[in-house]
C-alpha positions as CSV (number, residue, x, y, z in Angstrom):
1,X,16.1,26.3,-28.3
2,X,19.0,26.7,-25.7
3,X,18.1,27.3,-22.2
4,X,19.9,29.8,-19.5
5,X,19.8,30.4,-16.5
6,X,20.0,33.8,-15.7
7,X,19.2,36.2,-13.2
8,X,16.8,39.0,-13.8
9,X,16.7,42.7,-12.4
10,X,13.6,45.1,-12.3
11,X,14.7,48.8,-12.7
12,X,13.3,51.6,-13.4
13,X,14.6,52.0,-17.0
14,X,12.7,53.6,-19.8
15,X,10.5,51.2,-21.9
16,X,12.6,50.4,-25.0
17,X,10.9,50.4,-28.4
18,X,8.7,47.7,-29.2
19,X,8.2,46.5,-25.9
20,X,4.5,45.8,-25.0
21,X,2.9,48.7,-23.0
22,X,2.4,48.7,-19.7
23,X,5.3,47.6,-18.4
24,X,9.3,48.8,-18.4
25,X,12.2,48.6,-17.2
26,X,12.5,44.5,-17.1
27,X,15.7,43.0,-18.5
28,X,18.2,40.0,-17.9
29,X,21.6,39.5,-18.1
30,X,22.2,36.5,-20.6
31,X,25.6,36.3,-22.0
32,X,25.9,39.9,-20.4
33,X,23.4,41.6,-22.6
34,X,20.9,44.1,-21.4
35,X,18.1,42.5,-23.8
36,X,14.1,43.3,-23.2
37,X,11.8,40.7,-21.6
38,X,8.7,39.7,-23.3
39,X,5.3,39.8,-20.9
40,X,2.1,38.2,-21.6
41,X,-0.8,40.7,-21.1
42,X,-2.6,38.4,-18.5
43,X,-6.0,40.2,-17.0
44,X,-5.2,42.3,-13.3
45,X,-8.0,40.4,-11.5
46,X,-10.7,42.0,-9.5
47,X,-9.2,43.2,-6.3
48,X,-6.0,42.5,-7.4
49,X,-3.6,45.4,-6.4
50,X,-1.9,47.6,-10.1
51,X,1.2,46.8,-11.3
52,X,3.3,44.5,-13.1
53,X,1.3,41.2,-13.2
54,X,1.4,37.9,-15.6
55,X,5.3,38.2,-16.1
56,X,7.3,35.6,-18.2
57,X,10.9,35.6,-19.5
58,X,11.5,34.9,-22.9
59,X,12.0,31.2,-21.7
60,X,8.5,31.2,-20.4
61,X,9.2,31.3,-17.0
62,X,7.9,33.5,-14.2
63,X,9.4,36.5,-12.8
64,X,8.8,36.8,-9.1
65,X,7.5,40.9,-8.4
66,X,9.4,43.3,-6.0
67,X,6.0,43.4,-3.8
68,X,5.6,39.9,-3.0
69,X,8.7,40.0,-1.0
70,X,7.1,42.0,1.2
71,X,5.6,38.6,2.8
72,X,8.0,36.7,4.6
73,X,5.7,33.4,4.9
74,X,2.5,32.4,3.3
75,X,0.2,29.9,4.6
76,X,-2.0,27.8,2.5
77,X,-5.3,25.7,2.6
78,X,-5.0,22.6,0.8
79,X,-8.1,21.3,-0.8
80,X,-9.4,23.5,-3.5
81,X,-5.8,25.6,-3.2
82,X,-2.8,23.9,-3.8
83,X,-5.0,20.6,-5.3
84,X,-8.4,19.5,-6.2
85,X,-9.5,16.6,-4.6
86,X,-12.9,16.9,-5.6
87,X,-13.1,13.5,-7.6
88,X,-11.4,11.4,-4.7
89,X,-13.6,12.9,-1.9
90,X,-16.9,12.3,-4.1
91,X,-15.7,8.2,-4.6
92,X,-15.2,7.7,-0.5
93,X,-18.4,9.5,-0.2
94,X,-20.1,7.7,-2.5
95,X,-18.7,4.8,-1.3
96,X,-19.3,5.0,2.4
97,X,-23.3,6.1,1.1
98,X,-23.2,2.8,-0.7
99,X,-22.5,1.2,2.7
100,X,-26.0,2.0,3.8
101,X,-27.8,1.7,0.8
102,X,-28.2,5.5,0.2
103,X,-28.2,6.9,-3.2
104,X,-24.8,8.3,-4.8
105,X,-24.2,12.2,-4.7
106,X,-22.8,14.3,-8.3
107,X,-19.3,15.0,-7.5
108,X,-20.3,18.7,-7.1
109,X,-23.0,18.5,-4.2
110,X,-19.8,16.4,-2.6
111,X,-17.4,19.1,-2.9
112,X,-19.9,22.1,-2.1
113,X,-19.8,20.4,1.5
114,X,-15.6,20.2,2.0
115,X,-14.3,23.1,3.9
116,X,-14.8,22.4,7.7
117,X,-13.5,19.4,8.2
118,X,-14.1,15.5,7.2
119,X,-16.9,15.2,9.9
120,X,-18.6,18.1,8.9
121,X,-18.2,16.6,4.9
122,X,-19.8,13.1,6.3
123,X,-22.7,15.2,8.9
124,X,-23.6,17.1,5.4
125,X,-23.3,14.2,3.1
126,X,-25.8,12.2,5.8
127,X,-28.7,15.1,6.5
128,X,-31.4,13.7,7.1
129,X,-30.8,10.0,8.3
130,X,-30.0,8.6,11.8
131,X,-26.5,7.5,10.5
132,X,-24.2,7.3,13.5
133,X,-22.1,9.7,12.5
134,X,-18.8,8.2,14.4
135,X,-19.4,4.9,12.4
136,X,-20.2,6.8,9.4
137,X,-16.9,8.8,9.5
138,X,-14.7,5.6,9.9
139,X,-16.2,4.1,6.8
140,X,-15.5,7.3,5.4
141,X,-11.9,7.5,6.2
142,X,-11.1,4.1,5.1
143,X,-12.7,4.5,2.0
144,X,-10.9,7.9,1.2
145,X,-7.2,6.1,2.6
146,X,-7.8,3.8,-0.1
147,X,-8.3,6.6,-3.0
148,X,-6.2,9.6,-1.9
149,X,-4.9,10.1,-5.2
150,X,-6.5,8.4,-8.0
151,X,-8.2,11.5,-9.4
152,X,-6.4,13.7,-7.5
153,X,-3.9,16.7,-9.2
154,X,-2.2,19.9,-8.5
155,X,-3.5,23.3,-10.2
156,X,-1.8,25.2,-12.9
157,X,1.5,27.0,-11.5
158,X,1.1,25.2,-8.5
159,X,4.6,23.3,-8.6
160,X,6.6,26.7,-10.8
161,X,5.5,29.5,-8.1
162,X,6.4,27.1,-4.8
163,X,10.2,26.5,-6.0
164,X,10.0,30.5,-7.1
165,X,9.0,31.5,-3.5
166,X,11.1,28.7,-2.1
167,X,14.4,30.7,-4.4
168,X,13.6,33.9,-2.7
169,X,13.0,32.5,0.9
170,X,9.8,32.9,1.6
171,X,8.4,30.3,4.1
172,X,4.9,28.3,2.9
173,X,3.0,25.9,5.3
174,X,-0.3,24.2,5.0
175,X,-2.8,24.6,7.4
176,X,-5.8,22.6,6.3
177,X,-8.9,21.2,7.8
178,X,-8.1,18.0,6.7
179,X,-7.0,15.5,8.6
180,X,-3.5,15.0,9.0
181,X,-2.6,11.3,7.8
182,X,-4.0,11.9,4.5
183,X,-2.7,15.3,3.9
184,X,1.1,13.8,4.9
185,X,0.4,11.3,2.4
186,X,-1.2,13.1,0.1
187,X,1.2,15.5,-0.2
188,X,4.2,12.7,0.0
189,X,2.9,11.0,-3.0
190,X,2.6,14.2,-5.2
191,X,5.8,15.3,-3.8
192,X,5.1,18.8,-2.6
193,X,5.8,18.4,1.4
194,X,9.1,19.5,0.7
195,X,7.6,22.8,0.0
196,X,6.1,23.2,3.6
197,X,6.7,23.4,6.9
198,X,5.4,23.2,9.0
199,X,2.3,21.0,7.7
200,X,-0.9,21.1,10.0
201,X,-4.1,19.1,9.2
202,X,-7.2,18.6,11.5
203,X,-6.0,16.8,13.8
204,X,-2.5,18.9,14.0
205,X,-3.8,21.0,17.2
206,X,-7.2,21.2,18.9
207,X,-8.2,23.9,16.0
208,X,-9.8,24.4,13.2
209,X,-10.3,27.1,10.7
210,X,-11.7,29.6,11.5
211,X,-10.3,29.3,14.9
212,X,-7.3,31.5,14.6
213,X,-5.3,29.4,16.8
214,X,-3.5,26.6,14.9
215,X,-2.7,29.6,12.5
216,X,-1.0,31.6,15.8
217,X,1.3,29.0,16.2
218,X,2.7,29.3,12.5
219,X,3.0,32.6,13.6
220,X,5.0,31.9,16.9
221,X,7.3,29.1,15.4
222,X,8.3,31.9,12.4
223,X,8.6,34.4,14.3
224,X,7.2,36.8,11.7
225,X,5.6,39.9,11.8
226,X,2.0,40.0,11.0
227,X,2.4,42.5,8.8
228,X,4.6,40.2,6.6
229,X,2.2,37.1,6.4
230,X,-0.3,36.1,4.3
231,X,-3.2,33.2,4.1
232,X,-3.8,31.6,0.7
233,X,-7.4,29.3,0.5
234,X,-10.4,28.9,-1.6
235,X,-13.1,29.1,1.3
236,X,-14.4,31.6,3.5
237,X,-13.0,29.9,6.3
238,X,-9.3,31.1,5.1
239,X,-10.7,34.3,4.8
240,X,-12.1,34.4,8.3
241,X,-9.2,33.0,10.1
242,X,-6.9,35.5,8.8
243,X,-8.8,37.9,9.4
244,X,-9.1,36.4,13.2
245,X,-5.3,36.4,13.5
246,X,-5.1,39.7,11.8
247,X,-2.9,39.5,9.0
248,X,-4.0,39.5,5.3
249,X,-5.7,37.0,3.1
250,X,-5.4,35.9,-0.5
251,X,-8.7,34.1,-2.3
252,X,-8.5,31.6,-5.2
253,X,-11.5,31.7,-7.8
254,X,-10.5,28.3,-9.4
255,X,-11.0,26.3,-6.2
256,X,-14.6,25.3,-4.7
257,X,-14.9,26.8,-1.8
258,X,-17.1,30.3,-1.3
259,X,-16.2,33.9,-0.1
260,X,-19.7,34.0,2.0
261,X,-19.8,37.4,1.8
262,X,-16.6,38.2,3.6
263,X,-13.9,40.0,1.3
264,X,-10.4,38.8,1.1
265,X,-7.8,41.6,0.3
266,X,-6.7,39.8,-2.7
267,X,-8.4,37.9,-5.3
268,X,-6.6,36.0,-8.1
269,X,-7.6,33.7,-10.8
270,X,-4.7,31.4,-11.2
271,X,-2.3,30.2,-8.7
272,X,0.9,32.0,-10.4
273,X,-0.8,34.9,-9.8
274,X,0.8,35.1,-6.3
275,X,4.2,36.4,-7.4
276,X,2.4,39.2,-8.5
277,X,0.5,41.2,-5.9
């Protein structure tokens, strides 16, 4: 099947017949015909603002909405958001446990513990022993340097909604409580820092999430309004530190962080689901 390129306008055009329900007034412009697109009927998810959501051309590809334009840049966690890293981080933990004779850990205690940083992963992975935890966390790092990317793989959509957002100008950065070598590599070797910038890990500023502060320089360097930004994670701590900074948050279910009983003011099931709210 031949493939165009086309551009594709939203109006407000009556739904033509046989067009799912639902949704109207979406078209393109291939070879200058006014012809129907075909949408998928994916679920709204809970919290998830109405409207047109789960939108595909007839060449399978996502159609960005109207309403995400709204936000001018979009900052995004890393682990557990853009990639899951939960089989690398389990093998240097595991690893660095071996060191001192402890026994392993399943691969889901190991990534119930990421989310405030790599010394706060090694202090969990360690309760209960008199581990120096400096020592500890060196092992720890040179272990994980060694396995950034061996199990390691972006989500679904990941790679299709950054070069739509990147099309329509909206700004993305990471701003992860990782620390910054591997993230830079990380992101290198999967070829997705060209997506962000700027790109802060742990080590970036003297913050971490929830600490509004790393995420107030974003703010600065953009020069955009609060009201036109939005945080992206999988963890409470994404949720809280927009919250701190005062603009709004988006939650991923997919990823393996938690809410902790602080509510996001969107939640989405898959990562494409972005262009829609």
């Amino acid at each position: 099947m031949r493939r165009y390129k086309c551009p594709i306008i939203h109006n407000n055009i009556p739904r033509p017949k046989g067009h799912l329900p639902g949704i109207r007034g979406v078209r393109d412009l291939r070879r200058g015909t006014n012809n129907p697109i075909i949408h998928n009927n994916i679920p709204r998810p809970k919290g998830h603002p109405p409207g047109i959501r789960g939108v595909r051309d007839l060449r399978g590809e996502l159609i960005i909405q109207q309403s995400i334009l709204m936000y001018k840049g979009i900052i995004f966690d890393l682990d557990g958001t853009i990639i899951d890293t939960r089989e690398d981080l389990a093998l240097a933990i595991n690893l660095m446990l071996q060191d001192y004779s402890f026994p392993t850990q399943a691969t889901e205690k190991v990534a119930s513990n990421v989310g405030n940083g790599a010394r706060k992963l090694v202090e969990r992975s360690l309760s209960g022993t008199e581990i120096n935890i400096d020592e500890a966390l060196q092992r720890y790092n040179k272990h994980y340097s060694e396995h950034l990317t061996d199990n390691t793989y972006c989500y679904n959509g990941v790679v299709e909604t950054l070069k739509k957002l990147k099309s329509e100008g909206i700004r993305c950065a990471i701003l992860t409580n990782k620390p910054e070598k591997p993230t830079l590599e990380i992101l290198r070797q999967m070829n997705l820092a060209k997506y962000f910038d700027p790109i802060y890990g742990a080590d970036s500023t003297p913050f971490l999430k929830p600490d509004p502060g790393a995420l107030l320089l974003i703010m600065e360097q953009w020069k955009i309004p609060k009201g036109n930004l939005l945080m992206v994670g999988d963890n409470y701590t994404d949720i809280h530190v927009a919250k701190n900074a005062g603009i709004k948050s988006a939650f991923f279910t997919f990823g393996y962080g938690v809410k902790d009983h602080v509510e996001p003011d969107y939640t989405l099931d898959e990562f494409s689901q972005l262009l829609d709210i």
